[in-house]
C-alpha positions in Angstrom: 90.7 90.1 165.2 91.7 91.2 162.4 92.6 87.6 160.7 89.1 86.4 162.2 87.7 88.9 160.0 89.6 88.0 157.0 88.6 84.7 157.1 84.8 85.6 158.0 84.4 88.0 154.7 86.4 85.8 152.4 89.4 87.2 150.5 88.6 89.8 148.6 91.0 89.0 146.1 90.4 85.0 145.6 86.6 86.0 145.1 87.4 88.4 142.4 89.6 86.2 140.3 86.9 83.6 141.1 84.7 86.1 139.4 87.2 86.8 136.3 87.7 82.9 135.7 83.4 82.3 135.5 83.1 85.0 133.7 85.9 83.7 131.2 84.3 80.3 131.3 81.0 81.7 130.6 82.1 83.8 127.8 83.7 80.8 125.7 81.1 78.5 126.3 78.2 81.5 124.8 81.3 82.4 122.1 81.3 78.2 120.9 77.3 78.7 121.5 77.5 81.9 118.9 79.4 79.9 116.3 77.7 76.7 116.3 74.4 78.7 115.5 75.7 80.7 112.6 76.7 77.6 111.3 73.5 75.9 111.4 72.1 79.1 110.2 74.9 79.4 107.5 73.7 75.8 106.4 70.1 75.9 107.2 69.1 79.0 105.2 70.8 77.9 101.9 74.0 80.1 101.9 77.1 77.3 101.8 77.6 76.4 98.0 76.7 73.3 96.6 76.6 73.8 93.2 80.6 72.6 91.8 80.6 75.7 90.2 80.3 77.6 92.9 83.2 79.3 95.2 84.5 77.2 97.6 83.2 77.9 101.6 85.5 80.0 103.9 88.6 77.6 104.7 87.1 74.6 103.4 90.3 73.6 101.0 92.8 74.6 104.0 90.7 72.8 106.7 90.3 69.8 104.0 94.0 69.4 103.4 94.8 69.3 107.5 91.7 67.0 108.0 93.3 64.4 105.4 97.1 64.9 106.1 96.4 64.8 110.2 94.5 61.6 109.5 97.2 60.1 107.2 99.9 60.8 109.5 98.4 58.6 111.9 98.6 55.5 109.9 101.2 53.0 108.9 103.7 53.1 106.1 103.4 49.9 104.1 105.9 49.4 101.3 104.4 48.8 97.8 103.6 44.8 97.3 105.1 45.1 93.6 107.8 46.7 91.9 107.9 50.0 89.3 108.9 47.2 86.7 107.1 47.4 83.1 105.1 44.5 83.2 103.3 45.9 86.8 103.3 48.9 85.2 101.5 47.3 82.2 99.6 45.7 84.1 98.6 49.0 86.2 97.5 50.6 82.8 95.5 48.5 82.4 93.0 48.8 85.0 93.6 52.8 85.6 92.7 53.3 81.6 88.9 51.8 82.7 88.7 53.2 86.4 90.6 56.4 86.6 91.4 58.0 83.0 88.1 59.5 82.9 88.6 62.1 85.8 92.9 61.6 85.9 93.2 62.1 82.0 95.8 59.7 79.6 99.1 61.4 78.5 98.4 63.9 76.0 95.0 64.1 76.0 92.5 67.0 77.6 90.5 66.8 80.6 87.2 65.0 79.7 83.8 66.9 80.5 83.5 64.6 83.3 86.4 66.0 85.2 85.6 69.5 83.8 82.4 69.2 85.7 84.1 68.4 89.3 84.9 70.3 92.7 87.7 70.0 93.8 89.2 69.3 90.3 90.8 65.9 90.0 94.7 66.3 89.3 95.7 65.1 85.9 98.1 62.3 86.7 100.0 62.6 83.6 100.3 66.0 83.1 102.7 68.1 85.6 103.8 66.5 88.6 100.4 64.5 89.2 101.2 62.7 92.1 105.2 61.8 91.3 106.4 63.5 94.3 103.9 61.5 96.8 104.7 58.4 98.8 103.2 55.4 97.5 101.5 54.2 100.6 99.8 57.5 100.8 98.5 57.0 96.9 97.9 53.3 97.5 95.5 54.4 100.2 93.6 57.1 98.7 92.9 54.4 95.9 91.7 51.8 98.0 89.3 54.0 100.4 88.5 56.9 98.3 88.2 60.8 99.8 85.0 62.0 101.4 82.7 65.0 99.5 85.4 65.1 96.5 84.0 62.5 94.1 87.1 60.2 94.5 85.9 56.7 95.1 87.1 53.8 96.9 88.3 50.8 95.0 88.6 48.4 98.1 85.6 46.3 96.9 85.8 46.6 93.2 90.0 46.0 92.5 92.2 43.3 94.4 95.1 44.8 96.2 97.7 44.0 94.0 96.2 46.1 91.1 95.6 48.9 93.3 99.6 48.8 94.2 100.1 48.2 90.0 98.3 51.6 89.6 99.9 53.1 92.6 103.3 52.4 90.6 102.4 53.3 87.5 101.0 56.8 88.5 104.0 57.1 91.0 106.3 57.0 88.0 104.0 58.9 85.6 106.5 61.2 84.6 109.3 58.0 82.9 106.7 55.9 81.5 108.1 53.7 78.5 106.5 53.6 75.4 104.9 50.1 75.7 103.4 51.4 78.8 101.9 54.1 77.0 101.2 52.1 74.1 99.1 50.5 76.6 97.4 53.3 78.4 96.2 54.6 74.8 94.7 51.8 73.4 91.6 52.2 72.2 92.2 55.3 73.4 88.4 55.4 75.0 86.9 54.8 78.4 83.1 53.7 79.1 82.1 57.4 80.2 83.8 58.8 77.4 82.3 56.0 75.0 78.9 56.4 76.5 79.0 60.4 76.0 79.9 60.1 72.5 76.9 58.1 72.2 74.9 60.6 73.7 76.0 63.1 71.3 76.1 61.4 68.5 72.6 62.7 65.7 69.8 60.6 66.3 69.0 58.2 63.6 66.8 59.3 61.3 63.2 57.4 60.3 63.6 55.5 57.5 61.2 56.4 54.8 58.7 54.6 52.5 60.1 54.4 49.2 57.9 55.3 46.1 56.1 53.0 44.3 55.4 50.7 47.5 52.0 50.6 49.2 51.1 50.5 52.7 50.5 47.3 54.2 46.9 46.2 53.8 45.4 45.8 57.4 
C-alpha cells in the first residue's frame, strides 16, 4: 500500500530536483536574455566608443587578443618560402618602405600622424622588439589577410606571396638589419601618405600679380 502510494503521488524528491533543474534552466536562459539586451542597448543608444581617441570598451583588447590567438592556433605552420638573406631582405624593404612604413615607422624615424591617429596603435617594427620575437608564419599571415576593426589591411590581392614572405623576413629580423638593408629602407626617405601630407601642408601659392607699367588686356 504504501509503495502503491509512492508511485501514485510521484516522488517527492525527483519532483523537487525537477523543479531546481527548470528553475536553473530558466534562470540562464533570462540571465543570456538580460545580457544580450544591454548589449544592444549599450550599442544602440550611442554609448560604445568609436571615436580612436576614445577609451577602449570593457574587455575589448583582452577578448581581441584570445579571438586572434584561438583562431591562429587552429591553423597550419608553413615555413617561410625564402631565406633571412640580404638580398630578400632588400628585396622586402623595398615593398614594406611603400605599404607599411607609414603606420610601422622606418628605423630612427617618429611615428607619422597617420599612425598617431590609429586605435589600436600599430607597433613600430623597428623600434623595440616589433615583432622579432613572433613566428614567421604568424607574421606572414597577418600580412597577407589583414586584422578585422584595427586598420591593418590585407595584402593577398595587392603583393605576390613571395614579397609578403620578403617582408615577413625583413621585419622578423628587424633588430640585425645591415646597413645596405637600411640604406634601402631610407631611401628617399618618403612614403606616398607622407609625401601627400606634406603637400597638404605645404603654403598655398600665392597669385601672381600684374606688374607696373602693363595694361590689362583689351577685351
Amino acid at each position: 500500500m504504501g509503495s502503491l502510494g509512492t508511485s501514485y503521488y510521484g516522488d517527492p524528491g525527483r519532483d523537487r530536483r525537477t523543479g531546481m533543474f527548470k528553475g536553473l534552466v530558466l534562470g540562464i536562459v533570462i540571465g543570456i536574455l538580460l545580457l544580450l539586451g544591454c548589449m544592444y542597448f549599450y550599442f544602440s543608444l550611442g554609448f560604445a566608443p568609436v571615436a580612436t581617441a576614445a577609451r577602449p570598451m570593457p574587455f575589448e583588447r583582452k577578448m581581441a587578443k584570445i579571438a586572434l590567438h584561438a583562431y591562429l592556433d587552429k591553423l597550419q605552420h608553413p615555413q617561410p618560402l625564402v631565406p633571412a638573406d640580404e638580398p630578400n631582405l632588400i628585396a622586402g624593404a623595398k615593398v614594406y618602405k611603400e605599404q607599411c612604413a607609414t603606420c610601422h615607422g622606418l628605423p630612427g624615424e617618429q611615428k607619422s600622424a597617420v599612425a598617431k591617429g590609429m586605435f589600436p596603435a600599430p607597433p613600430l617594427l623597428f623600434q623595440g622588439t616589433g615583432v622579432t620575437d613572433d613566428e614567421p608564419w604568424e607574421t606572414y599571415w597577418k600580412v597577407e589577410n589583414g586584422i578585422r576593426m584595427t586598420g591593418m589591411p590585407g595584402f593577398k590581392s595587392q603583393v605576390d606571396e613571395k614579397e609578403i614572405w620578403q617582408v615577413t623576413m625583413l621585419v622578423k629580423n628587424a633588430d640585425k638589419i645591415t646597413e645596405p638593408v637600411k640604406k634601402e629602407l631610407l631611401a628617399g626617405n618618403s612614403t606616398p601618405m607622407s609625401m601627400a601630407m606634406d603637400d597638404m601642408g605645404s603654403a598655398p601659392a600665392k597669385e601672381t600679380k600684374q606688374g607696373k607699367g602693363t595694361k590689362p588686356a583689351k577685351k
